[in-house]
C-alpha positions as CSV (number, residue, x, y, z in Angstrom):
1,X,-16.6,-13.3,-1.4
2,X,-19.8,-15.0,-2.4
3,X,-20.0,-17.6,0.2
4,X,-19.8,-14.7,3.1
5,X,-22.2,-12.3,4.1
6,X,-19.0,-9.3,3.5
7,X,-20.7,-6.9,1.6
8,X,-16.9,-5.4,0.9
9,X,-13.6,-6.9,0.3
10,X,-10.3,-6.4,-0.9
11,X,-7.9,-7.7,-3.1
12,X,-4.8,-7.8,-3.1
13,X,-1.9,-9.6,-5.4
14,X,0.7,-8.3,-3.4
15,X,1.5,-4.6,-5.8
16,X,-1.9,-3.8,-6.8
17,X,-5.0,-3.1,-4.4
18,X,-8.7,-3.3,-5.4
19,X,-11.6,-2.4,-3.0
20,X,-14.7,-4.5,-3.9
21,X,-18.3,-3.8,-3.0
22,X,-20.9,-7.0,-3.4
23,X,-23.8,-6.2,-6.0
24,X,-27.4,-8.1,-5.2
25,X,-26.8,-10.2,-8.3
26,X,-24.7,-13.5,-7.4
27,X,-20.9,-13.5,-8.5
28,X,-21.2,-9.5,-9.8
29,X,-19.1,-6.7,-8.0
30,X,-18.0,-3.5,-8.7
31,X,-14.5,-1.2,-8.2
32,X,-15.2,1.5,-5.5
33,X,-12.5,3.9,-4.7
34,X,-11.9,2.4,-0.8
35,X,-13.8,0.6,2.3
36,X,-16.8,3.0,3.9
37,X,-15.5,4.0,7.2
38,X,-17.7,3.6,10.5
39,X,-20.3,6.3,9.9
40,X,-20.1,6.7,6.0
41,X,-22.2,5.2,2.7
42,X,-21.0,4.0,-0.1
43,X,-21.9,7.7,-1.2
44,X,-19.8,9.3,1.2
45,X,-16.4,7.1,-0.4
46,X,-14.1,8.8,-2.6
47,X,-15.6,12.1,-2.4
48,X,-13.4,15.0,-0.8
49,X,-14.4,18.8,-0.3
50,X,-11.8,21.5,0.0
51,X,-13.4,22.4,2.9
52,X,-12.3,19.2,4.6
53,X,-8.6,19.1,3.6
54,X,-5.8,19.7,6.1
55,X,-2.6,22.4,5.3
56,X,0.1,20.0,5.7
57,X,2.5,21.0,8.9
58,X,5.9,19.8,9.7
59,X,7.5,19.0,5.9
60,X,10.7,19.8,6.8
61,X,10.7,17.5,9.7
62,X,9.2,14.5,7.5
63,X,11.7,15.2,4.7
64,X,14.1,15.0,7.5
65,X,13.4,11.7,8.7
66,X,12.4,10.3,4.8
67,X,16.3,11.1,3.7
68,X,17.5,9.8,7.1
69,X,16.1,6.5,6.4
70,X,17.2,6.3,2.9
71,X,20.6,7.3,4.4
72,X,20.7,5.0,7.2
73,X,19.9,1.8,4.5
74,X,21.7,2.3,1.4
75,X,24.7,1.5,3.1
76,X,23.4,-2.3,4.2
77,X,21.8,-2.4,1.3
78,X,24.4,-1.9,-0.9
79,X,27.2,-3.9,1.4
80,X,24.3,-7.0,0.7
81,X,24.6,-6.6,-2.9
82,X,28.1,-6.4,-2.8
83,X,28.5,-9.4,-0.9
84,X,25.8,-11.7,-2.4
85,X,27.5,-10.6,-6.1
86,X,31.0,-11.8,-4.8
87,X,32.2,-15.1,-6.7
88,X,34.5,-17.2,-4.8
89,X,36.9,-19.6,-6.8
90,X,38.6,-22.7,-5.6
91,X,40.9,-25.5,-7.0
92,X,40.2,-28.6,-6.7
93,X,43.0,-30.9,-5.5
C-alpha cells in the first residue's frame, strides 16, 4: 500500500478480513473497524447510535428462505461425498 496514494486498504487471506488506514509515517498503519463511506471520517467509522438502528422486519420470511437453502443443498452435498468416498476395486487379468 506504500507505493499508492490509497489512504485505505484491505486485506484479505481468504477467512480473515482487516481494514487498513495509511499513517503519515512510511510503512506504519493501523486496524480501523471498516472503509469510511462517501460522506463519513475516519471518526464517523465504527460508531453506531441507538437512534440510528433499524427494528428488523420479515424474520420469518428470511428464516424461511435460510432453511430452504440448507434444505435444497444437503442433498447434493451429501450425494458428492458419497460418491467421491466410493472405492472401486478391480482385478487385474
Amino acid at each position: 500500500m506504500n507505493n499508492t496514494t490509497a489512504e485505505f486498504g484491505i486485506w484479505w487471506n481468504g477467512t480473515d478480513i482487516v481494514y487498513l488506514h495509511r499513517l503519515r509515517e512510511p510503512h506504519k498503519f493501523e486496524e480501523i473497524p471498516d472503509i469510511p463511506r462517501k460522506g463519513e471520517t475516519l471518526e464517523d467509522v465504527g460508531t453506531w447510535n441507538k437512534e440510528d438502528l433499524k427494528p428488523a422486519t420479515e424474520l420469518i420470511k428470511i428464516f424461511d428462505m435460510i432453511h430452504n437453502h440448507i434444505y435444497a443443498n444437503e442433498f447434493t452435498q451429501r450425494e458428492s461425498f458419497q460418491r467421491d468416498a466410493e472405492i472401486h476395486f478391480h482385478e487385474n487379468d
